[in-house]
PDB file with one MODEL, atoms N, CA, C and O in Angstrom:
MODEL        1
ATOM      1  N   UNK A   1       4.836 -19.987  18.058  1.00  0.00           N
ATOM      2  CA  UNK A   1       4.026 -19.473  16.952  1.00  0.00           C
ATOM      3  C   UNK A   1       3.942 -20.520  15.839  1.00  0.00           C
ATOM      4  O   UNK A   1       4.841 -21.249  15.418  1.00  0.00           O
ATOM      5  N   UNK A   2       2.786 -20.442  15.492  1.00  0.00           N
ATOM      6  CA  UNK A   2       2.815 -21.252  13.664  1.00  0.00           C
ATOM      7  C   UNK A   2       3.779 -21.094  12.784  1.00  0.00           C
ATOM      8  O   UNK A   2       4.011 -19.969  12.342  1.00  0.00           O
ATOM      9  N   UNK A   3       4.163 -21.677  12.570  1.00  0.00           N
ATOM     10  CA  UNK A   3       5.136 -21.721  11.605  1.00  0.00           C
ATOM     11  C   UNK A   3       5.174 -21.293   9.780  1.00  0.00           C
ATOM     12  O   UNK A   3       5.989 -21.012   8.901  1.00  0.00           O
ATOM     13  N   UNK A   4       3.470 -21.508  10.009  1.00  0.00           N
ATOM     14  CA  UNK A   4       2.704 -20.812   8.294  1.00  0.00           C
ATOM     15  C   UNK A   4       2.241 -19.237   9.219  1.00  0.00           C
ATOM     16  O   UNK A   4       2.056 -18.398   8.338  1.00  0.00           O
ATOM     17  N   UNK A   5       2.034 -18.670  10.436  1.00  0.00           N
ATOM     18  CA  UNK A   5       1.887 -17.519  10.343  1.00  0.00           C
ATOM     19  C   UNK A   5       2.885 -16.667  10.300  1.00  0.00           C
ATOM     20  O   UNK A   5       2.713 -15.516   9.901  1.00  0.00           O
ATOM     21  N   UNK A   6       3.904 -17.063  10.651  1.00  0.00           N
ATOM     22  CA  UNK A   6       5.366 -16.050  11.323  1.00  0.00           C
ATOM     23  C   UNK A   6       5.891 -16.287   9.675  1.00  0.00           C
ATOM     24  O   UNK A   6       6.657 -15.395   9.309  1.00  0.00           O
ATOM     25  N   UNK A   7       5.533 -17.576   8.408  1.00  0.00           N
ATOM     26  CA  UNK A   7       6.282 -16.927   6.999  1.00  0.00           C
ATOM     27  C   UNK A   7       5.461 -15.808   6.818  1.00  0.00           C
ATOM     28  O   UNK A   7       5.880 -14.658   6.681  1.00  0.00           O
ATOM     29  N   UNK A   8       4.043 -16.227   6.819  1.00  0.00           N
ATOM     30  CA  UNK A   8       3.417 -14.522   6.181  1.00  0.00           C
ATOM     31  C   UNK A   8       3.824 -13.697   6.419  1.00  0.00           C
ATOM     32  O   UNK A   8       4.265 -12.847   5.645  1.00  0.00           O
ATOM     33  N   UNK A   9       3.805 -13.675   7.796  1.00  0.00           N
ATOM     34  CA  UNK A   9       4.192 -12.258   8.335  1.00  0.00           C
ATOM     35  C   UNK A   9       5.725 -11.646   7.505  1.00  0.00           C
ATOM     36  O   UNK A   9       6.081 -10.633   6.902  1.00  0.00           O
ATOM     37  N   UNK A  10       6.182 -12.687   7.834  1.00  0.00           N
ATOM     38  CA  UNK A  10       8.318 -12.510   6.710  1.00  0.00           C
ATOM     39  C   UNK A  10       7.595 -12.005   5.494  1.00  0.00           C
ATOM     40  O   UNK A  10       7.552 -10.780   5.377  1.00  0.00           O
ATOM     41  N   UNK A  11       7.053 -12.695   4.620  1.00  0.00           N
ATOM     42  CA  UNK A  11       6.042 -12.377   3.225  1.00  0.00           C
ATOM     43  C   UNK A  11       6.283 -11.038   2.921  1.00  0.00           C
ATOM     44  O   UNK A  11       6.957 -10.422   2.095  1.00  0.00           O
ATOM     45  N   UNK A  12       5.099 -10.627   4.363  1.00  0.00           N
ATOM     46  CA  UNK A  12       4.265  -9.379   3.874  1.00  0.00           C
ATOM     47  C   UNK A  12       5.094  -8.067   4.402  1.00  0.00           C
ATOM     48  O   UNK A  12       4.803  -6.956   3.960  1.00  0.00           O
ATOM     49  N   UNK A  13       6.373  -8.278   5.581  1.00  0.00           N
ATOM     50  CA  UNK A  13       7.221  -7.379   5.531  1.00  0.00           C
ATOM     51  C   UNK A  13       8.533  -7.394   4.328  1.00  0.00           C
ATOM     52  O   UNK A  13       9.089  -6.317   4.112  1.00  0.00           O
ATOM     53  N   UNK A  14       9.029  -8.721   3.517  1.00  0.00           N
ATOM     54  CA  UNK A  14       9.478  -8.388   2.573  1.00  0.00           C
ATOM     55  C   UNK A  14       8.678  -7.640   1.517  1.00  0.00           C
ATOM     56  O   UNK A  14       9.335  -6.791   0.915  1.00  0.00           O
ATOM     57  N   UNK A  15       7.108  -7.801   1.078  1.00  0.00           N
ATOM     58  CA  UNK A  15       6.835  -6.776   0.227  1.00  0.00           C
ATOM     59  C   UNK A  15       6.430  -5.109   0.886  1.00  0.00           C
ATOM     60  O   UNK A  15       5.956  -4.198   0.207  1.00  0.00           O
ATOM     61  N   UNK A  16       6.630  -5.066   1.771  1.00  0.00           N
ATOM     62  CA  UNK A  16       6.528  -3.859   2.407  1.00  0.00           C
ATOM     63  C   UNK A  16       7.896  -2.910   1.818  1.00  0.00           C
ATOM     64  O   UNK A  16       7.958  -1.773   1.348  1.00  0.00           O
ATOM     65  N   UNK A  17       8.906  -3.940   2.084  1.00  0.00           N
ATOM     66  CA  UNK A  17      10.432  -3.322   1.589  1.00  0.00           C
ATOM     67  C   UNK A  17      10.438  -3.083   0.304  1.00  0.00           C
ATOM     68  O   UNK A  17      10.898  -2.031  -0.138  1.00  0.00           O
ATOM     69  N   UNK A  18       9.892  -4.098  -0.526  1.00  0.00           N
ATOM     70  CA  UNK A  18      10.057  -4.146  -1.868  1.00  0.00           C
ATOM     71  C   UNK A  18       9.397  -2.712  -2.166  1.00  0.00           C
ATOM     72  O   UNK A  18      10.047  -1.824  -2.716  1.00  0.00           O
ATOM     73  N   UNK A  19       8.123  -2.554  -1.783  1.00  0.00           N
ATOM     74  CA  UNK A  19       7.371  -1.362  -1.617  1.00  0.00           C
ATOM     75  C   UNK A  19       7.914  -0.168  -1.734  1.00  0.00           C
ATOM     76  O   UNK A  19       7.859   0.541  -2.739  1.00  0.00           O
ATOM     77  N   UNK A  20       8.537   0.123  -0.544  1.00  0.00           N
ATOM     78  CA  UNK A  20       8.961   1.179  -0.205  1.00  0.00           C
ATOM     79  C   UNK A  20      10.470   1.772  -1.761  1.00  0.00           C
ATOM     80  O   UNK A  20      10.742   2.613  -2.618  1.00  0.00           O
ATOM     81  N   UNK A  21      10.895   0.564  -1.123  1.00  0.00           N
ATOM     82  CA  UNK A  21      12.024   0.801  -1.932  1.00  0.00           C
ATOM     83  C   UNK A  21      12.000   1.249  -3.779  1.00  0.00           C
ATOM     84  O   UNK A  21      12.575   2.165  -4.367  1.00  0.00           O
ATOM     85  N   UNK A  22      11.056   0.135  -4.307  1.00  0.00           N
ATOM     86  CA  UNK A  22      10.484   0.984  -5.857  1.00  0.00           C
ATOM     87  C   UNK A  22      10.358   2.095  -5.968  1.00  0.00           C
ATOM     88  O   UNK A  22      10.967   2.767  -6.801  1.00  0.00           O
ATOM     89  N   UNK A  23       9.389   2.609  -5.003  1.00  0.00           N
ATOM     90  CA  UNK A  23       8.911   4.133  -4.659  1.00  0.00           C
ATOM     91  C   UNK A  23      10.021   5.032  -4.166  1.00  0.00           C
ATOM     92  O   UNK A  23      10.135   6.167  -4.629  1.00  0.00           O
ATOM     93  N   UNK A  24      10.802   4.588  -3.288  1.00  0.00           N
ATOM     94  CA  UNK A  24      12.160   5.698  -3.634  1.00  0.00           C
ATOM     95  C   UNK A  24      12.786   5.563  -4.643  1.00  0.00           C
ATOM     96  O   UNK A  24      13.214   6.643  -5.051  1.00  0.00           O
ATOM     97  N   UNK A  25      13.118   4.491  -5.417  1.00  0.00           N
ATOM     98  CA  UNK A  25      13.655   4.335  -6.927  1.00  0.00           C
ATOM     99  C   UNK A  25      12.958   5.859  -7.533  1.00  0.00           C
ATOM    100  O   UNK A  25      13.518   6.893  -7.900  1.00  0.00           O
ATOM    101  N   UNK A  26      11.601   5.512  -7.459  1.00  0.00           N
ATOM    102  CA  UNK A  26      10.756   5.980  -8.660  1.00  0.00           C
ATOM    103  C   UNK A  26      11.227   7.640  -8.041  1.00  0.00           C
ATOM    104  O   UNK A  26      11.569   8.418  -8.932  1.00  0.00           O
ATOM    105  N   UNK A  27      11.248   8.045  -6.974  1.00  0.00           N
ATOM    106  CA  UNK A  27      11.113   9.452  -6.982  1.00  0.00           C
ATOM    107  C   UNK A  27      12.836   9.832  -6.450  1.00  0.00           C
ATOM    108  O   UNK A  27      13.120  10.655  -5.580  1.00  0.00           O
ATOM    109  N   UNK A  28      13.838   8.978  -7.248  1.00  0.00           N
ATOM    110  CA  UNK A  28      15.523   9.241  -7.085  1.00  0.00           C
ATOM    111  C   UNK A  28      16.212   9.511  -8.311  1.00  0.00           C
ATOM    112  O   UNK A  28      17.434   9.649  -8.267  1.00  0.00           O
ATOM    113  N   UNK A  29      15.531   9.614  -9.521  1.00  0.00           N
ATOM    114  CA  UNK A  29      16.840   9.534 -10.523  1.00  0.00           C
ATOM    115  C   UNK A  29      17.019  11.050 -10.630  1.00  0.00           C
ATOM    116  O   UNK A  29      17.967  11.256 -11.389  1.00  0.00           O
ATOM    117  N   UNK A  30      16.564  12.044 -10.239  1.00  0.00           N
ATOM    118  CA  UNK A  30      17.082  12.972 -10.045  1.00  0.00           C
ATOM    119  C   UNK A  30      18.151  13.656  -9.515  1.00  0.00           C
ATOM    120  O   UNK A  30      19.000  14.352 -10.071  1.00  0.00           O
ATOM    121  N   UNK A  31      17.906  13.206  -7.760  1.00  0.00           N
ATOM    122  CA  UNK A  31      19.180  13.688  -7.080  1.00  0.00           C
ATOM    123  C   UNK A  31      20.376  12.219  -7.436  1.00  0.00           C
ATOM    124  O   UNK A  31      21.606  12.256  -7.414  1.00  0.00           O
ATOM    125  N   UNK A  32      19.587  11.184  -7.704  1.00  0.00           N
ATOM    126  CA  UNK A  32      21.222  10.367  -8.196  1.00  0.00           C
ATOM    127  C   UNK A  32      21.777  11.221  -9.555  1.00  0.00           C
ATOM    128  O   UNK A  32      22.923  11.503  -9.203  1.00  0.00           O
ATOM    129  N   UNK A  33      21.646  11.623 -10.519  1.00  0.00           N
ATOM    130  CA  UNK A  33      22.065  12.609 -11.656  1.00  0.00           C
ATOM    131  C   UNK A  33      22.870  13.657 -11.179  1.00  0.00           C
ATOM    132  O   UNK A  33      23.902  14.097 -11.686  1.00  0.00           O
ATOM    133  N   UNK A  34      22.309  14.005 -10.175  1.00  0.00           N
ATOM    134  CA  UNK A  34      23.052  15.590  -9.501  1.00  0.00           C
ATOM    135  C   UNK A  34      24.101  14.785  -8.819  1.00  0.00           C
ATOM    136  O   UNK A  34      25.211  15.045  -9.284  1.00  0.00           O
ATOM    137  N   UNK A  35      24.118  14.031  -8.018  1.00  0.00           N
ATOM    138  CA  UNK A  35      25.193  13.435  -7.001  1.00  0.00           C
ATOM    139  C   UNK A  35      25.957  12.758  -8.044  1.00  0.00           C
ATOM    140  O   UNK A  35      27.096  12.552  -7.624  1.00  0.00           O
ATOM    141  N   UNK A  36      25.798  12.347  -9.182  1.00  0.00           N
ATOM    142  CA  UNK A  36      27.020  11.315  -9.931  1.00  0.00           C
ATOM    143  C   UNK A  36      27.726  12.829 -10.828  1.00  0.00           C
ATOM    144  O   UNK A  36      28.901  12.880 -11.193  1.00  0.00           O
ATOM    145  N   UNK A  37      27.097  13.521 -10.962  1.00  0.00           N
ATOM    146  CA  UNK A  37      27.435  15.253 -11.763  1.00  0.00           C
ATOM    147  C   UNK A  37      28.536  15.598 -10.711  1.00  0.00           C
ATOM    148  O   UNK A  37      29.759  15.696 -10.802  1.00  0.00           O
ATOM    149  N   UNK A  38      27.927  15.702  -9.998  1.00  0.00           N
ATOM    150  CA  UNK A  38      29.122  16.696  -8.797  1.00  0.00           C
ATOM    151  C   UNK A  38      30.199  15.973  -8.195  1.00  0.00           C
ATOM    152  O   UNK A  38      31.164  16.527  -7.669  1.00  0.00           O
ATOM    153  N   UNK A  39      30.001  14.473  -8.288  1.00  0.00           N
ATOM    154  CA  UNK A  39      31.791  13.439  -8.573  1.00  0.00           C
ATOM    155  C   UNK A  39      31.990  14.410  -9.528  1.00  0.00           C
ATOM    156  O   UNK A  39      32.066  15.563  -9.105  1.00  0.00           O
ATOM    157  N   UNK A  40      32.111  14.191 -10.941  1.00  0.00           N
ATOM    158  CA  UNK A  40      32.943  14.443 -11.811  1.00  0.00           C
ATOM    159  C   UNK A  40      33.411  15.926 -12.019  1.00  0.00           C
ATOM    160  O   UNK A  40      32.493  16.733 -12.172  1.00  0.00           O
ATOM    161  N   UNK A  41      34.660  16.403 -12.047  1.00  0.00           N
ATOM    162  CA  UNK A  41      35.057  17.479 -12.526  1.00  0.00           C
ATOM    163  C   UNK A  41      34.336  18.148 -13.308  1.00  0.00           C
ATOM    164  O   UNK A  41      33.512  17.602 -14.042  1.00  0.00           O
ATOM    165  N   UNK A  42      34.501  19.242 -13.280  1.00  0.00           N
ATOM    166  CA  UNK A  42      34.463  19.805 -14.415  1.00  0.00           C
ATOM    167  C   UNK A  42      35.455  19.517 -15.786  1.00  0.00           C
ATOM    168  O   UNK A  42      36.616  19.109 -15.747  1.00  0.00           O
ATOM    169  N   UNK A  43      34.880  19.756 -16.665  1.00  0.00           N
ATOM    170  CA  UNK A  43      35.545  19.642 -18.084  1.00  0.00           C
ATOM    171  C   UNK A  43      36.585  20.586 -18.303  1.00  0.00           C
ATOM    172  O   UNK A  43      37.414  20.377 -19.188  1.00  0.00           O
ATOM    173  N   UNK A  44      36.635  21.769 -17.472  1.00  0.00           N
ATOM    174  CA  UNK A  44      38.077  22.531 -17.449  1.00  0.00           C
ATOM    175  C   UNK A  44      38.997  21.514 -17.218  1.00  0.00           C
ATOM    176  O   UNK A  44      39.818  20.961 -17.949  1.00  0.00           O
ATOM    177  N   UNK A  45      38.604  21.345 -15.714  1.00  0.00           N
ATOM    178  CA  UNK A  45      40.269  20.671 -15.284  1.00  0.00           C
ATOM    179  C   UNK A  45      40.368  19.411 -15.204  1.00  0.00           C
ATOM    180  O   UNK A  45      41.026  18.862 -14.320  1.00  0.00           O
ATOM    181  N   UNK A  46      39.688  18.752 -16.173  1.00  0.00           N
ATOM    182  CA  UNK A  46      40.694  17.497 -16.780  1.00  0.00           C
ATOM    183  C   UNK A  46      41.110  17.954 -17.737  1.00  0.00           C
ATOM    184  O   UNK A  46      41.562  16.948 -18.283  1.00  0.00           O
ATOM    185  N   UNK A  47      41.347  18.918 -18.515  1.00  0.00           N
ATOM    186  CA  UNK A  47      42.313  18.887 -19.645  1.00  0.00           C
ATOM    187  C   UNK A  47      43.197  19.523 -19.374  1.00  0.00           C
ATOM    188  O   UNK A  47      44.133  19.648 -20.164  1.00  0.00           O
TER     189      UNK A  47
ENDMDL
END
């Protein structure tokens, strides 16, 4: 293979990832809030 087609191709599947991945960013700070909440105790029983 070419050696300038097989980078594009690398290119255009790293922005595919980049892609994807923003877009789960963008639709996660929710359940990350709930999942870092439900580590922590409750405020009873640490004191």
């Amino acid at each position: 293979m070419n050696l300038h087609l097989l980078a594009g191709i690398a290119v255009l599947l790293i922005l595919v990832a980049v892609s994807a991945y923003r877009e789960a960013l963008r639709n996660e700070p929710i359940r990350r809030s709930r999942t870092q909440a439900g580590r922590l105790p409750p405020a009873d029983e640490v004191e």
